[in-house]
N, C-alpha and C positions, 0 to 999 in steps of 0.2 A: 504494500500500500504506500503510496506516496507522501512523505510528509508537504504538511500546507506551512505556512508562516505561522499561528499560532502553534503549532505540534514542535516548531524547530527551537524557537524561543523556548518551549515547556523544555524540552530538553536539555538548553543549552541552562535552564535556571535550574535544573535537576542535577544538573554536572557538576552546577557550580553550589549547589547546596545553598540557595535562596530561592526566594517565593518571588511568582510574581507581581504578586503585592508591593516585595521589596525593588524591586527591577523598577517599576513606575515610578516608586519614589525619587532612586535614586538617578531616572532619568528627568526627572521634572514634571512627566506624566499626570494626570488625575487620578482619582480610582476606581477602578475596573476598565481604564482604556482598554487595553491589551486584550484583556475577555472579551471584549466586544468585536475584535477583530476575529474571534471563533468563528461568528456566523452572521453578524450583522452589519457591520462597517466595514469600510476598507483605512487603513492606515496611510496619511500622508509618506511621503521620501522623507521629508524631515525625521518624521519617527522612526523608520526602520533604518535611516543612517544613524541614528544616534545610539539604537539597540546593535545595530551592526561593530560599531567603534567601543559600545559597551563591551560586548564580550569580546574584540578582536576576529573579527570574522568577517567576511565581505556582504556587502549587501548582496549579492548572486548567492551567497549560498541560502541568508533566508529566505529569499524567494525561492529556493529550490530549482538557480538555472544550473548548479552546480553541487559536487559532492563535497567536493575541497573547499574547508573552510575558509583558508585563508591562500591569498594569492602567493605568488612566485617572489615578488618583491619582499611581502611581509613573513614571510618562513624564514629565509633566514638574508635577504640582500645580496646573493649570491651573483656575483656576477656570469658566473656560466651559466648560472639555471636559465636566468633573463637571458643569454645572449641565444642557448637552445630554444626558448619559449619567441621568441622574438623571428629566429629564422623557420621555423617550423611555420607560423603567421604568413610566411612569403614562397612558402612550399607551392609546387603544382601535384596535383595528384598524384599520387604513388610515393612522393618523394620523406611525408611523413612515416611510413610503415621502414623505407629504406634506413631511414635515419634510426628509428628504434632497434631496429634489425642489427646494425653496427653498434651504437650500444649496450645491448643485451651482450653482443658477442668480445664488446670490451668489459666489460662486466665481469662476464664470466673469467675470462684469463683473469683480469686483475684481481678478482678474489675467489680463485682458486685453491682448492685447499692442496698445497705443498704434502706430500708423502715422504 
């Protein structure tokens, strides 16, 4: 089943061991915003970037356009990670699967378990 924005929130205040109650407050929220986004409202961008920047996570994953909570940037500023995520963006077809391909296959040599 697919989570919606209220279910990812629930879990991400489940994770972090507060309520959503406390989530509102300490977003500046009223109370029961958030519940309301269950089934009867829709949440401005204002709010779900603020809930986003709350728990560090991107606004794409609360909406559920993505699994990966946090981008390439904010994992760790890696400049390889960005420099793969960036040419992969300028790929033509086939060319992402090739890239993984090589990859996997540096991978494996480089942590290869020595006998």
């Amino acid at each position: 089943m697919e989570m919606g924005l209220y279910d990812r929130i629930q879990r991400l205040c489940e994770d972090r061991k507060i309520s959503i109650a406390r989530l509102e407050s300490d977003c500046g929220f009223s109370n029961s915003t958030i519940k309301k986004w269950k089934a009867t409202s829709t949440p401005g961008v204002d709010k779900i970037k603020a809930i986003a920047q709350y728990f560090g996570v991107t606004v794409d994953y609360l909406l559920g356009l993505t699994e990966i909570p946090t981008s390439a940037d904010e994992i760790c500023g890696d400049p390889d990670i960005i420099s793969i995520q960036r040419a992969k963006s300028k790929m033509v077809k086939g060319d992402p699967q090739r890239m993984m391909q090589m990859l996997r296959i540096g991978f494996d040599y480089a942590f290869k378990d020595d006998e």
